[in-house]
C-alpha positions as CSV (number, residue, x, y, z in Angstrom):
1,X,89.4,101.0,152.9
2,X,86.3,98.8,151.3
3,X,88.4,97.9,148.2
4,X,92.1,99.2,147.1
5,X,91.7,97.8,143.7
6,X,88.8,100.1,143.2
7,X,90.2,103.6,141.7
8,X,87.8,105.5,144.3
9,X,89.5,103.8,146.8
10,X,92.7,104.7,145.7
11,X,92.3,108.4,145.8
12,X,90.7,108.0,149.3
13,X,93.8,106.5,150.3
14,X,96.4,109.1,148.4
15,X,94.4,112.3,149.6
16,X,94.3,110.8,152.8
17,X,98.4,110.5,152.9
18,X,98.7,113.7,152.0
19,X,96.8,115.2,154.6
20,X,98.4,112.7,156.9
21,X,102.0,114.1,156.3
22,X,100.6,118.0,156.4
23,X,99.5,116.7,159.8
24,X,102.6,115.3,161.0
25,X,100.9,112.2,161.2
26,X,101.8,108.4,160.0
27,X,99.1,106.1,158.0
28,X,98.7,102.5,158.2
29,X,96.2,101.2,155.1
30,X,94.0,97.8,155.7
31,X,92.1,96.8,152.4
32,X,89.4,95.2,153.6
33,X,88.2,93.8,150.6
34,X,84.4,94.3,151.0
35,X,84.5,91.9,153.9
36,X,83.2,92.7,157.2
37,X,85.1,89.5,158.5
38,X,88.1,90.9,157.1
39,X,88.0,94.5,158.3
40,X,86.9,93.1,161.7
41,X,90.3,91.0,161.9
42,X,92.5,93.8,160.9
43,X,90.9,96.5,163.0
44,X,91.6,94.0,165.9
45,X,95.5,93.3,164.6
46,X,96.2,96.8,164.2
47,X,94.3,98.4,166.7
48,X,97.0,98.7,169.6
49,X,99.6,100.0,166.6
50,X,97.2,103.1,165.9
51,X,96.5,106.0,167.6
52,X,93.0,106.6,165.7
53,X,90.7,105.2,163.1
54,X,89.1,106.3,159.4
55,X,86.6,103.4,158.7
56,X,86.2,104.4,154.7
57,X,83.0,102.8,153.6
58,X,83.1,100.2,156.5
59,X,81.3,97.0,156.5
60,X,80.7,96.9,160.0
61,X,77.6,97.6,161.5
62,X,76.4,101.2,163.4
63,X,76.5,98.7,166.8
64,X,80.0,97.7,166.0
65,X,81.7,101.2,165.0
66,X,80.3,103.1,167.7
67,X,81.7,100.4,170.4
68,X,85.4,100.9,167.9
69,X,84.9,104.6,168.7
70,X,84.9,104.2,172.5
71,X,88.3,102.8,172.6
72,X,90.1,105.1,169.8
73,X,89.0,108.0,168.1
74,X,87.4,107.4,164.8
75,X,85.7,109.3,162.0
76,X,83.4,107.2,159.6
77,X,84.0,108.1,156.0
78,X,81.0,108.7,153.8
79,X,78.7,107.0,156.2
80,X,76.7,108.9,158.7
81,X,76.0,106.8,162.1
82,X,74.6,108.6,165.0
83,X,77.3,109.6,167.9
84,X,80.2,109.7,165.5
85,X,81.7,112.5,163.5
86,X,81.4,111.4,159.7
87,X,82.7,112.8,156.3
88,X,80.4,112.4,153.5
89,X,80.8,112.7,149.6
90,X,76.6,113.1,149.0
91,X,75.7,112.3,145.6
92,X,71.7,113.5,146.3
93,X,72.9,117.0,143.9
94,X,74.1,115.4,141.4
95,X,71.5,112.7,141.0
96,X,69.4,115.5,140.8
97,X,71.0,116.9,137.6
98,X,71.3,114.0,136.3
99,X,67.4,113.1,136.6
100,X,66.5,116.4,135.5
101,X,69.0,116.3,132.3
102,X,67.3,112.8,131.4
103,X,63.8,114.2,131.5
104,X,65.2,117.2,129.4
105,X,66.2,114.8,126.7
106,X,62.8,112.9,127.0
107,X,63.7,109.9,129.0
108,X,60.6,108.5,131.0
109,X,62.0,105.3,132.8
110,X,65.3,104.9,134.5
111,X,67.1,101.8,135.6
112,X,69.1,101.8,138.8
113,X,72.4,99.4,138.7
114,X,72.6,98.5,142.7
115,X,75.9,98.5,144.8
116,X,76.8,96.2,147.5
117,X,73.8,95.4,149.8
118,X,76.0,95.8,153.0
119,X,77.1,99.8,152.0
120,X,75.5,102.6,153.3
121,X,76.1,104.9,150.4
122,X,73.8,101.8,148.5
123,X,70.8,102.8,150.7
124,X,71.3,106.2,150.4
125,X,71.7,106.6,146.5
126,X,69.0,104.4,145.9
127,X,66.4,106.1,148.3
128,X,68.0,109.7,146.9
129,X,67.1,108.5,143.3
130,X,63.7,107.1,144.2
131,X,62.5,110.9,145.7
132,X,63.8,112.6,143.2
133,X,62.7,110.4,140.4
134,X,58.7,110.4,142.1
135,X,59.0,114.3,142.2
136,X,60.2,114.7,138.7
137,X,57.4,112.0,137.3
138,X,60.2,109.5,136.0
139,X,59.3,106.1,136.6
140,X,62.2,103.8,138.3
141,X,63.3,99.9,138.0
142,X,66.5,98.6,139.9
143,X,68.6,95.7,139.3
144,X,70.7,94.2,141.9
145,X,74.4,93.8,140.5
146,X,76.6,91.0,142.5
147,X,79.7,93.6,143.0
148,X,80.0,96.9,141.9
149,X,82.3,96.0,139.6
150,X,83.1,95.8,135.7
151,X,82.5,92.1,135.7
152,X,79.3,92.9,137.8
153,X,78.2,94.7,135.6
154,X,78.1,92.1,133.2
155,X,75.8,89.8,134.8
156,X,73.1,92.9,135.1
157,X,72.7,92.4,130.9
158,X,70.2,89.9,130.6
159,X,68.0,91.3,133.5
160,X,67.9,94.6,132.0
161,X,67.7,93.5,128.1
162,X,64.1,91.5,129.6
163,X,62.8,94.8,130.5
164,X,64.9,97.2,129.1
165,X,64.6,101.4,129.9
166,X,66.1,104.2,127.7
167,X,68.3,105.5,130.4
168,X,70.5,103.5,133.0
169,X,71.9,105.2,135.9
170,X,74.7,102.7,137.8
171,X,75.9,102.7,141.6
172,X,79.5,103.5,139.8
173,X,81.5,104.3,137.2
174,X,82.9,100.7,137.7
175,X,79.8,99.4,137.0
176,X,78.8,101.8,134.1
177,X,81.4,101.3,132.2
178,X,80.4,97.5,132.1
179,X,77.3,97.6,131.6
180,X,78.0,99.5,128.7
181,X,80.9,97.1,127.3
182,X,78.0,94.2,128.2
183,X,75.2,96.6,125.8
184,X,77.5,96.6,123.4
185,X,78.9,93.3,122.9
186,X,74.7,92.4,122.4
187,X,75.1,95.2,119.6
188,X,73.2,97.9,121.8
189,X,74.5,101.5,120.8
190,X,75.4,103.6,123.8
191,X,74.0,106.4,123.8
192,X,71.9,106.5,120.3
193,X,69.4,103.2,122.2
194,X,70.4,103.6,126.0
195,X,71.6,106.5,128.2
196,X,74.1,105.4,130.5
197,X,75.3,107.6,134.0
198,X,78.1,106.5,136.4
199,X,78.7,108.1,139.5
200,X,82.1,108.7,141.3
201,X,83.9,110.1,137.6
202,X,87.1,108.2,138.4
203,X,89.8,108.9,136.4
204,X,89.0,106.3,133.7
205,X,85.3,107.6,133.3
206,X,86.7,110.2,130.8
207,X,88.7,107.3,128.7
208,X,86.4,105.1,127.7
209,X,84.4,105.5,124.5
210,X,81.7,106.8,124.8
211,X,83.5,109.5,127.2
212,X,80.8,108.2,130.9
213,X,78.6,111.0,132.1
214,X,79.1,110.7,135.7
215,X,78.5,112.5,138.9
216,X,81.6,114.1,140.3
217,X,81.7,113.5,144.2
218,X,84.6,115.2,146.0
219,X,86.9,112.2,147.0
220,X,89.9,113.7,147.7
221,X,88.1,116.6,149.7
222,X,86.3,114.2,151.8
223,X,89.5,111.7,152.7
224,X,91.5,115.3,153.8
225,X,88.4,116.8,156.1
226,X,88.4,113.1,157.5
227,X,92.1,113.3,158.3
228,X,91.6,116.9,159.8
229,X,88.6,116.0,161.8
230,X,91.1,112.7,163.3
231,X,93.9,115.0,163.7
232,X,91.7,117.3,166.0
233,X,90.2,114.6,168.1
234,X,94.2,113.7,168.7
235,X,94.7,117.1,170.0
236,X,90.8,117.0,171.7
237,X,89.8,119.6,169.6
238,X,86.0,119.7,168.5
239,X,85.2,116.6,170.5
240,X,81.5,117.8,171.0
241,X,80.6,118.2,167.5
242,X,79.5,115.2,165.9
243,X,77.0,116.5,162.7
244,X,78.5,114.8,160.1
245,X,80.4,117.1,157.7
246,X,78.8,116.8,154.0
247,X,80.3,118.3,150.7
248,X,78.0,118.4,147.6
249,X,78.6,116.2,144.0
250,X,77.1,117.5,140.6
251,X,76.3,116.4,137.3
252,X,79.4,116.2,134.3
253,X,77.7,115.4,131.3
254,X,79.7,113.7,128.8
255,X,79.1,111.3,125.8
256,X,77.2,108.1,127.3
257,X,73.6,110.0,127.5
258,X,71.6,112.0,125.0
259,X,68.2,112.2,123.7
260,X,65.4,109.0,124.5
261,X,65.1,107.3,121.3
262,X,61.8,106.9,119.5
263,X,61.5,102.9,120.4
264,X,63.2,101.0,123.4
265,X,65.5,98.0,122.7
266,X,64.2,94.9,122.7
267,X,66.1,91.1,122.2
């Protein structure tokens, strides 16, 4: 797992157990931490301990987990890599909803809060959002955030506050929820100035006030078909199919977003 202290992570990792014991099967957990060095370490220490491998959100590169897969059998979650069978949450659905909503409510330019250079679902959210937001007519801005994380977030303020948008859309919740603590300790109102969408709806997306619209992906779902798909390379089941298996996300629309105001904040 990329990061345990990360909620996402967390139901990965529970779902995952659960599966595991339907299975029959033990699980050993390695929190990698973001760090390719680290998951590199760990894979090695607990290789000959294992009898297969879920890399969830791995770090490594496509080189490196396709050489892992020749020595144990191993299922990439939510990252697609060519030769290996892969589990994917896909957000592309509901970033479409979401773009679509926005423009409903009148919103003309979005900002894009990045995630981790290094993570596949980064690449593929931000070149999702850019399609979608060219065929819709929505103009779109990103700003890189040092970890997709509620202190992260915080350091996105000033870049955004010197060109702000009316509508932010954030690599995750974790980072959407910041942003908006960081809009409004400058005394930005959330969602009366700017629009704010996380993705991932984690448990805490629904606490905080204003209640984050989010895009639902289907953690738990994900974590169990990866588990499944493991279990039946154990048995040599389904070895020749490697198309990735892909479940859908959509749009929950909550109180963070709502009509583009007349003017855009300035400081």
């Amino acid at each position: 797992m990329a990061d345990l202290s990360n909620p996402v992570f967390a139901d990965y990792t529970r779902s995952a157990q659960h599966e595991c014991l339907t299975q029959g099967l033990g699980l050993l957990v390695i929190d990698s931490e973001e760090n390719m060095l680290i998951e590199r370490d760990a894979i090695r220490l607990a290789h000959r301990h294992v009898d297969g491998l879920i890399l969830a959100s791995s770090r490594l590169s496509d080189t490196g987990i396709r050489k892992l897969a020749e020595t144990k059998p191993l299922i990439a979650l939510n990252r697609s890599i060519r030769g290996i069978r892969s589990a994917v949450a896909d957000a592309s659905d509901g970033l479409r909803q979401a773009v679509d909503y926005l423009a409903l409510c009148g919103h003309r330019t979005i900002t894009y809060l990045s995630g981790p250079e290094s993570s596949w679902q980064e690449g593929m959210r931000w070149r999702a959002l850019s399609a979608i937001c060219s065929s819709t007519g929505l103009r779109l801005r990103r700003i890189p955030s040092a970890s997709p994380t509620f202190g992260g977030a915080y350091r996105c303020g000033d870049p955004f506050l010197s060109s702000p948008t009316t509508a932010v859309i954030a690599y995750n919740d974790m980072l959407a929820i910041g942003f908006i603590a960081a809009l409004h300790a400058s005394g930005i109102s959330v969602p009366a100035q700017v629009s704010v969408v996380g993705i991932d709806d984690i448990q805490f997306s629904s606490l905080v006030t204003p209640a984050l619209t989010t895009i639902w992906l289907p953690r738990r779902q994900v974590a169990a078909k990866a588990v499944e798909e493991l279990s039946a390379r154990l048995h040599h089941l389904h070895e020749g199919n490697l198309r990735p298996v892909i479940l859908p996300s959509r749009f929950i629309r909550r109180a963070s977003t709502g009509s583009a105001p007349q003017t855009i904040v300035h400081q």
